[in-house]
C-alpha angles and dihedrals in degrees: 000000000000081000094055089043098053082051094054093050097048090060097048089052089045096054094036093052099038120029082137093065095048099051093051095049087047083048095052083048099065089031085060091051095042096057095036087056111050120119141137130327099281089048093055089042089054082042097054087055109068111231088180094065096053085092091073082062080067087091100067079086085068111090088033092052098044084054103045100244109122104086096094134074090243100059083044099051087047096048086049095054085047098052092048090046091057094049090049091057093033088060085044097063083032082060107046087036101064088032089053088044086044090122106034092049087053085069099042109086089227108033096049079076093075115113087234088052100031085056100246094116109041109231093242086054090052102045091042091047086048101052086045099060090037083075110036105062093066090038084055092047095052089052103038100019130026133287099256080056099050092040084054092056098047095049083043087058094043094046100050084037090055083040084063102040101045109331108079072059100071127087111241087359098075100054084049089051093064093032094058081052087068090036088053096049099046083053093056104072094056095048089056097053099033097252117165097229100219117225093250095051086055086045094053110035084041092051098032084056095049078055105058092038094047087047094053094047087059092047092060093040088051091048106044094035108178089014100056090114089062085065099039119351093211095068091080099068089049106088108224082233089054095056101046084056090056096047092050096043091046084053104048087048098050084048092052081045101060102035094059084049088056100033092040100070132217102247094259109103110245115265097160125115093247131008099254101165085061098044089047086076082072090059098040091050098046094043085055089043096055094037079057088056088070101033083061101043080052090242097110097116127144097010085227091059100055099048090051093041105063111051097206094057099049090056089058085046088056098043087052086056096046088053099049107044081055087052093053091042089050089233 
């Protein structure tokens, strides 16, 4: 335990007397990607786009899996269209985004690194393969999904397009922006199928959202400190203080979510060997609770990163995920 401790308190001082430090070696990070990467015009095109990113399309399961419905080859064929659907109209903003931010990137010391603003995709390119895609993923989900799909996907692509343009500008907005992006694509799922999305399932996923994004935007404050500006320049009007409020409240919101969800019932009488849907509240809280251990520490980055980063927390995440499937299947 003194050990662990030890452990504990070294990485708090760390990150409290050099967040400097920490921003430019994640810096040089990136920078080293960027450079080793480079290539020819379909490479910077595959590059603008973000694969990396294409994890967070994984929600789309959510709604499908909360319900019970993915074992069958339809639910699975239509998941898949709708994966792919979101990660068409992400690269699009992707795309529009770094050709609108060109110039300015070409001043930053990571993001000039980008193909747009390293010159490897030309900026017309860019903006034409963008809008193309922009419209082509709704256009794709009203022929080969349904229309609140394909609505979703269009409000989803004039929301994060209006993000680019002004939005990311504006104080509060801007954290509900990207948060309504989770919320959208954990929707998706159950649209496409016809899934009814229960009150509690929009409280948690919203809120747990607010949480992981709140939690990200301190971590950057807390590491870059006084040049927190040169990352996002919103993050200099965003108090650390603020933050920290946003991410604690987000949290507490998507736990009282959930636990009226579990305690609440679902109108069948319990026949399982053990009331999971109730003892997943254990898992859920705990999972919050050590994710909370980073966002305070100001370490809480890519959301992906963390789970898989920090082997304790991604057993509880497991074991969540154990409970709850036996609580859909009424095991």
């Amino acid at each position: 335990m003194t050990a662990m401790t030890a452990m504990d308190e070294g990485c708090d001082r760390r990150l409290l007397t050099a967040p400097h430090a920490r921003g430019r070696a994640l810096g040089e990070g990136e920078r080293a990607l960027g450079e080793g990467g480079r290539g020819g015009l379909l490479a910077g095109l595959l590059r603008t786009a973000r694969p990396r990113q294409w994890v967070k399309n994984v929600l789309v399961v959510a709604a499908p899996a909360a319900a019970g419905r993915l074992l069958s080859w339809h639910a699975a064929g239509q998941l898949a269209l709708v994966f792919g659907l979101f990660t068409v109209c992400a690269a699009a903003v992707y795309l529009v985004n770094d050709a609108r931010d060109a110039d300015a990137d070409r001043a930053h010391p990571v993001k000039r690194h980008r193909p747009v603003a390293a010159g490897q995709v030309p900026v017309p390119l860019a903006y034409g393969l963008g809008g193309v895609l922009a419209a082509s993923g709704p256009a794709l989900a009203l022929r080969l999904s349904t229309p609140a799909v394909a609505a979703l996907l269009a409000a989803y692509v004039a929301l994060q397009l209006a993000y680019c343009v002004r939005l990311k500008h504006v104080l509060v907005v801007d954290l509900a922006v990207v948060s309504t992006g989770f919320l959208m694509r954990a929707g998706a799922g159950g649209l496409a199928l016809g899934i009814p999305l229960s009150r509690w399932f929009l409280i948690t996923t919203g809120f747990g959202a607010l949480f992981m994004v709140a939690a990200k935007r301190y971590s950057e404050a807390v590491q870059m400190g006084g040049d927190a500006g040169a990352t996002r320049a919103l993050l200099t009007a965003y108090t650390a203080g603020y933050l920290r409020f946003v991410w604690q409240l987000a949290a507490g919101a998507a736990v009282l979510g959930y636990c009226l969800w579990a305690l609440e019932g679902d109108g069948h009488a319990y026949a399982g060997v053990l009331p999971w849907r109730q003892l997943s509240v254990v898992a859920f809280v705990l999972a919050v609770l050590r994710y909370a251990v980073f966002a305070d520490r100001g370490a809480a980055g890519e959301p992906e990163k963390v789970v898989l980063g920090d082997r304790a927390l991604a057993v509880i995440g497991v074991v969540w995920a154990v409970m709850y499937g036996l609580a859909v299947a009424r095991w």
